[in-house]
N, C-alpha and C positions, 0 to 999 in steps of 0.2 A: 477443428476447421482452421483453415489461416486466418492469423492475423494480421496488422501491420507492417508485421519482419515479415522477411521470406523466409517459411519452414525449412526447418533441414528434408531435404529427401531420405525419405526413410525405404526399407526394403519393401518394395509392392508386391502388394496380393497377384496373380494369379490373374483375374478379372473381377473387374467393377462394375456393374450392374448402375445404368443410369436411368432411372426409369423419368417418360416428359410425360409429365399431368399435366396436361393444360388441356383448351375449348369448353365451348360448352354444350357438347350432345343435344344440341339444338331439335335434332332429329326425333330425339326420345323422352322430349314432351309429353306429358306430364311429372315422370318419376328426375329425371334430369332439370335441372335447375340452376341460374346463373351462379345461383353461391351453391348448391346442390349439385354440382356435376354429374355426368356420365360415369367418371373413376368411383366414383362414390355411390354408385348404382347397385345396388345387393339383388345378388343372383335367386333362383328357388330355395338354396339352401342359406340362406340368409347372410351369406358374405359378397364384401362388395368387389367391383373389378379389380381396384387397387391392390386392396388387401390378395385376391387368388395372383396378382401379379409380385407380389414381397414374396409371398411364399413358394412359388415357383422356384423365385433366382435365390432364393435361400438353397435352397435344394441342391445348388450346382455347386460341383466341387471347385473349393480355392476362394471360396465368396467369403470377406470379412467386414466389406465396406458397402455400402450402399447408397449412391447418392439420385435425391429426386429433387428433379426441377418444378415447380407449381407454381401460383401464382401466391404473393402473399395473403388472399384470403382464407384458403386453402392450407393453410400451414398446422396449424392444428388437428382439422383432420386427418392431414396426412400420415400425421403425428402419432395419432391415435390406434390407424389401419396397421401403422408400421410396428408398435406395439403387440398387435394382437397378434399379427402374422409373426411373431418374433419368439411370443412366447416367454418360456423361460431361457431361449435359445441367446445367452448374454453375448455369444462369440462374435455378431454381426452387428454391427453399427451402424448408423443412419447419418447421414450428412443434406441438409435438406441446402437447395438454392432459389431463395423466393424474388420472381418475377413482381416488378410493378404493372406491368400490361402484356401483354401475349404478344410474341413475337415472332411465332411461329418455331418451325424446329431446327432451322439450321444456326441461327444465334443459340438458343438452346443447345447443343451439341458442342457449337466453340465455346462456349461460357464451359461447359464441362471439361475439356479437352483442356480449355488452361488451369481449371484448376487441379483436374487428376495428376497432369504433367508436373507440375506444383504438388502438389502433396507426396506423390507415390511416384514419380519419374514418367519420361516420354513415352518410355516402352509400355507402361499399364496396359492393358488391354480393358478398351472400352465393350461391354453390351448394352445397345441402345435400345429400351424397349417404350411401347408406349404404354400407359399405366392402364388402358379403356379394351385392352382387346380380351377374347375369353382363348385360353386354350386346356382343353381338356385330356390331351396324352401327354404329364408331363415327362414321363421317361421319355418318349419320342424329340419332346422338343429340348428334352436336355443330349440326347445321341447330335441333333442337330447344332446346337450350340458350341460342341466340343469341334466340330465339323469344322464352325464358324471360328472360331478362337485358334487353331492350327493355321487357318489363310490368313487371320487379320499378325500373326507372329511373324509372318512375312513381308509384314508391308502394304498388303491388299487391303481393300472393305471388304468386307463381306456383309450380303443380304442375305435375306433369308427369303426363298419364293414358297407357296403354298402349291402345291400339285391342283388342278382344279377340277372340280367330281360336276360341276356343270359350265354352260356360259350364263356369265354375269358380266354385268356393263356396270356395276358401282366398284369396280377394283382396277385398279392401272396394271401391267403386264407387264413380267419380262421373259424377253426372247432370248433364251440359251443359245451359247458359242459354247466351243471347244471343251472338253473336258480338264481337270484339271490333274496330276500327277494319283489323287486317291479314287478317281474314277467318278466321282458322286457332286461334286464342288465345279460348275463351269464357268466359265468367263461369260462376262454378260454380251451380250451382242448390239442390244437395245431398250431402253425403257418407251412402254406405249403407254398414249395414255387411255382413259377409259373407254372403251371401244364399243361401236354401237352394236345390236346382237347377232347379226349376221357373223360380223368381223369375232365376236366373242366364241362364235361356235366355229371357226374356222381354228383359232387359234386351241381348242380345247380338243379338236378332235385332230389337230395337226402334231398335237403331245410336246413340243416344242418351247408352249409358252407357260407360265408360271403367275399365282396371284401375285402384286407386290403386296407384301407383308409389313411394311414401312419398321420391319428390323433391322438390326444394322449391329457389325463387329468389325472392330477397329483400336489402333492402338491411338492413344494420346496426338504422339508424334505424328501416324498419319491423317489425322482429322485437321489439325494443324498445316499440316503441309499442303492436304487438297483444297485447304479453304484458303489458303496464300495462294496458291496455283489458280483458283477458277473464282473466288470471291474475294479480293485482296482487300477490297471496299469497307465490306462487310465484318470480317475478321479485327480490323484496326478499327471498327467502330467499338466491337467486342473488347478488343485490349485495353481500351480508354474507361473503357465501363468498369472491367475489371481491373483494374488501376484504382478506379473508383470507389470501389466496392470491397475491397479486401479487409478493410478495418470494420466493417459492419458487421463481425460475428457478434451474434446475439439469439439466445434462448437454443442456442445448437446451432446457427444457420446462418448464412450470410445471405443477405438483403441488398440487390443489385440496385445500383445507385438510377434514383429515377430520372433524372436529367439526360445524363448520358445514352442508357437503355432505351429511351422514346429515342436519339436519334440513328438506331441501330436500323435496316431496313426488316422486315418483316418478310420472311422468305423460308422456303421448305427447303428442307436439304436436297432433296431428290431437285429442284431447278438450279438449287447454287450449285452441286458439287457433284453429285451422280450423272445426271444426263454427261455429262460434259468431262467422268475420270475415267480414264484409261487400266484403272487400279479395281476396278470394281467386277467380282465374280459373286454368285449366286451358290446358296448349299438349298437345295428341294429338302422339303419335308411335307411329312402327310401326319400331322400331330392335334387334328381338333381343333383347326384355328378358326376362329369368327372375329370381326371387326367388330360387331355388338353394332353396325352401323346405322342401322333404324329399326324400326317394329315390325318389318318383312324377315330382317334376319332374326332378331328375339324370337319372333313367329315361329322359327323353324328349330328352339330349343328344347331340348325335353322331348321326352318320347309320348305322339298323340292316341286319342282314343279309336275308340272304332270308326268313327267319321272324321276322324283329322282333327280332332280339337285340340288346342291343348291350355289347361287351367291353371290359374296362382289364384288360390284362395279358396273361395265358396259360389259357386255358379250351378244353376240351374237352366240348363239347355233341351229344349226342344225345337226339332226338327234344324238344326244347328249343324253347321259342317264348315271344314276348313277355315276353323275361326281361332284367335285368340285372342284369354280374356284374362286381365288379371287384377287384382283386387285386392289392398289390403286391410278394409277394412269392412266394407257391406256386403249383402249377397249379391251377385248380380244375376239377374233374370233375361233369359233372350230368346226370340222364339221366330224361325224359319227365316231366318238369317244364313249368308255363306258366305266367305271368304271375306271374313273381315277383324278389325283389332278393336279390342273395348280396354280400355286402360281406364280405371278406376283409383284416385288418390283421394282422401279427403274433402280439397277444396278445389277437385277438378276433373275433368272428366271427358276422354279420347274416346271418338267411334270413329274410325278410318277404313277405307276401303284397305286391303293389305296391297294393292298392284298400286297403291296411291301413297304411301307411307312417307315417304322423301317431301310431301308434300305438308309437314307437318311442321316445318322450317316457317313456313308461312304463316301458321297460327301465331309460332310465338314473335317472330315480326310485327303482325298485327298488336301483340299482347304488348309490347315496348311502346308502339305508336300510339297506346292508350294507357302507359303508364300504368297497366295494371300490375300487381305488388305477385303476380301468379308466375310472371315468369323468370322471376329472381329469386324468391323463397317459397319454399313447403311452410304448411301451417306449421310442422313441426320445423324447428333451427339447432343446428349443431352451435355452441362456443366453447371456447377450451376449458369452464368449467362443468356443464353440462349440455340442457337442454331446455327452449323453452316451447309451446306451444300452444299458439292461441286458439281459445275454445270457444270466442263470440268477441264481437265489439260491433261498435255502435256510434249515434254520434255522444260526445263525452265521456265514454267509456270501452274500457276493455276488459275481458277476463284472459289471462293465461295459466298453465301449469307451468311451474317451469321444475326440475329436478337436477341438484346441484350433489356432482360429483360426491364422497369420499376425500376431506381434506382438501376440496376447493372453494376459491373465491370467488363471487363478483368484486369487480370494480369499488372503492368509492366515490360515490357519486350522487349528483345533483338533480334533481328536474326541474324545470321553468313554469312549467304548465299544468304538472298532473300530479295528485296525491297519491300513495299507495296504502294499500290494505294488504297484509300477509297470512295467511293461515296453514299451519303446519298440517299436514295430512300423514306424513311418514316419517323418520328420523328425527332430527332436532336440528335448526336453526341460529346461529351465534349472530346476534344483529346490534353492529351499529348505528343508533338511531340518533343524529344528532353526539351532544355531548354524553350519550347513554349506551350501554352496552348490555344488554341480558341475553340468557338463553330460551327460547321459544322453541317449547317441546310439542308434542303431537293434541291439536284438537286447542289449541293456545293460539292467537292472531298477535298483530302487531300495527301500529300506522305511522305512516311515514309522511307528515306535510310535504306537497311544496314548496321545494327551496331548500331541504334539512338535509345533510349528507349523509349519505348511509349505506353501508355494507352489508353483506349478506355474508356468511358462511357454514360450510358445513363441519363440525369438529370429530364427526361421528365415523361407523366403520361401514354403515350402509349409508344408501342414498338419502338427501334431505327432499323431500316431493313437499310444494307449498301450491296455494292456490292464491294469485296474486290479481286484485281488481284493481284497475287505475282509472280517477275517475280527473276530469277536469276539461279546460277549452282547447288541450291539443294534446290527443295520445300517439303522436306519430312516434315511430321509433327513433327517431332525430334528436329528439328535446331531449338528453342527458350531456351534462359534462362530469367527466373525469379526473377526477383527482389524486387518486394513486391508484394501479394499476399492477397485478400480479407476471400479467402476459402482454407486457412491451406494444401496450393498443391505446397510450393517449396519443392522441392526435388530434391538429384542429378538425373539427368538422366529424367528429367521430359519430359509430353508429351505435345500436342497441349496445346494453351491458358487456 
């Protein structure tokens, strides 16, 4: 990544694949989650969106670079997705750019556009994808990519529109103009926005109009140019950032400087730059695409049963139609129920009309305005060494599992408030306790006063699984400081391990 000099330009790839993980799938409450996102949402077959979107743009020919935009909480996991999706596949690289706050995607897109131009020349050719949507033909959507990457070599944008198999009013439209030189690729005419259903079924049955897709191909230079041309504001807030922010590589990534970035305006590309470019044509595809945008569309995944069910997990349905239910961990029981969603998580638990789904925004609105802890984390938590999960607490106590990587560390560190008790259940344990250091092997415990600093790790080749009870007058996730740090997380005011 860049540092403080400016990189030489080197010979660029082909295209670059920028994938923007940000929001927070507010929609898809319970499994979606403030620190849990939608991207990080694991399909029936147990991968999540991010990862089936790595894999995808791995797929495409000329891909050697890959950069994603997220927010810096989100860093590690994305870390992890991009790993998996990557394989043993060494040829493709990862460049991540972490957000202090969400800024929507047309900052997003110039933050990428200066620094592709920067690293790999003007000419790169951008593919903007979002990290959250599901597409299931990827040959189709790689036929249409190439589609996309011949206009954007020109100069143009290119979108990507989705053909539409009905009307739907949660998708903005666009209206075809002209065709373009390869017959398939046309000039946009108009972007609508979401249209109520009358207007939805004029437009679908008049064949004319197109889902937007919120895809996007382009080169460096013209992302650049149209956000000089139609957001001049906006752009020169971006270059001061990025000014900013250059020297900040760390752990792979560069870290967008937060002063600067909060005074960037928060704006979607389609307001800054598309309604209002002259440069902007459309390539149609019909490749499986879903927005994944509430529990109506999930509703509609997966092939249902004989009454239109369709199940994730273990369920028990009678007299049950036109329902979906999914569960990852209990059974769930339903009986003469129709057309509805049951979303079953651990420490929560969705029954929604499915014609009422969008209205699920609301719940966790509610859930903020009462500070409950449900709409920022699952009982289970991802951190860059593993995982922890709480199994009960109370007042002056908690129990959690937590399971630490293969060659990972927690933090060292303090607590103010709560003592711990450690007991090994799988693996072995290397724990700093205090001025002491042993190994705590399986069915062996350990205790940690508070105030004594102390490390955990694993030196092993399988997982370390411990069972950790903290007892005292405040087990918030709060009460830790930090003292040295493997993954670049002291900071004042910091959070769990």
């Amino acid at each position: 990544m860049a540092r403080a000099s400016t990189p030489s330009v080197v010979e660029h790839p082909s295209i670059v694949p920028v994938i923007l993980s940000g929001g927070a799938g507010v929609r898809l409450w319970p499994l979606s989650r403030e620190l849990q996102p939608k991207p990080f949402m694991r399909m029936a077959d147990g991968e999540s969106l991010l990862r089936k979107t790595y894999a995808r743009v791995m797929s495409l020919d000329g891909v050697e670079t890959i950069v994603t935009i997220t927010n810096r909480e989100h860093f590690f996991q994305s870390k992890a997705e991009f790993d998996a999706a990557r394989g043993r596949n060494a040829a493709v690289h990862a460049e991540f750019i972490l957000e202090p706050v969400g800024r929507n995607t047309a900052p997003a897109i110039a933050i990428a556009a200066l620094s592709i131009a920067e690293r790999f020349g003007p000419d790169t050719i951008m593919l903007v994808l979002p990290a959250d949507h599901l597409v299931e033909d990827v040959a189709g959507f790689a036929v249409a990519a190439c589609r996309a990457r011949d206009a954007a070599a020109l100069g143009l944008i290119a979108t990507f529109g989705i053909v539409p198999h009905e009307a739907q009013t949660a998708f903005g439209y666009i209206e075809c103009g002209e065709a373009l030189a390869d017959q398939t690729t046309r000039k946009v005419a108009a972007f609508v926005e979401k249209p109520d259903i009358e207007r939805a079924r004029r437009f679908v049955e008049g064949g004319n109009h197109l889902w937007n897709a919120g895809m996007f191909c382009l080169t460096a230079a013209t992302a650049l140019r149209e956000l000089e041309a139609h957001a001049a504001a906006l752009l020169e807030a971006v270059r001061q950032c990025w000014a900013a922010s250059r020297a900040s590589c760390r752990h792979g990534c560069i870290q967008l400087d937060t002063a600067t970035f909060e005074t960037v305006p928060a704006v979607s590309i389609d307001y800054a730059v598309m309604e209002n470019s002259q440069s902007a044509v459309v390539v149609p595809g019909q490749f499986g695409w879903s927005d994944i945008g509430s529990w109506s569309a999930v509703s509609k995944l997966g092939t249902p049963d004989a009454d239109g069910n369709r199940v994730t997990g273990e369920a028990v349905l009678v007299n049950v139609s036109d329902t979906m239910v999914s569960s990852d961990s209990r059974l769930v029981a339903a009986v003469g129920v129709t057309n509805l969603v049951i979303v079953d998580t651990p420490d929560a638990l969705l029954v929604a009309d499915r014609g009422k789904a969008q209205e699920v925004r609301e719940v966790v609105a509610e859930l903020k305005r009462r500070n409950h802890e449900s709409y920022r984390l699952h009982r289970t938590v991802a951190r860059p060494w593993g995982t922890y999960t709480i199994l009960e607490e109370g007042p002056r106590f908690k129990i959690k599992r937590i399971v630490v990587k293969p060659g990972a560390s927690l933090s060292l560190q303090k607590h103010h408030h709560r003592s711990e008790h450690w007991v090994v259940i799988a693996g072995a344990a290397l724990v700093v306790n205090g001025d002491t250091e042993k190994l705590v092997r399986v069915d062996e415990s350990t205790y940690i006063p508070a105030g004594t600093p102390h490390r955990l790790s694993n030196p092993g080749k399988i997982d370390c699984v411990m069972i950790e009870v903290q007892s005292g007058d405040y087990v918030g996730e709060d009460d830790i400081v930090r003292l040295e740090d493997s993954y670049g997380r002291i900071e004042p005011a910091a959070s769990h391990e």
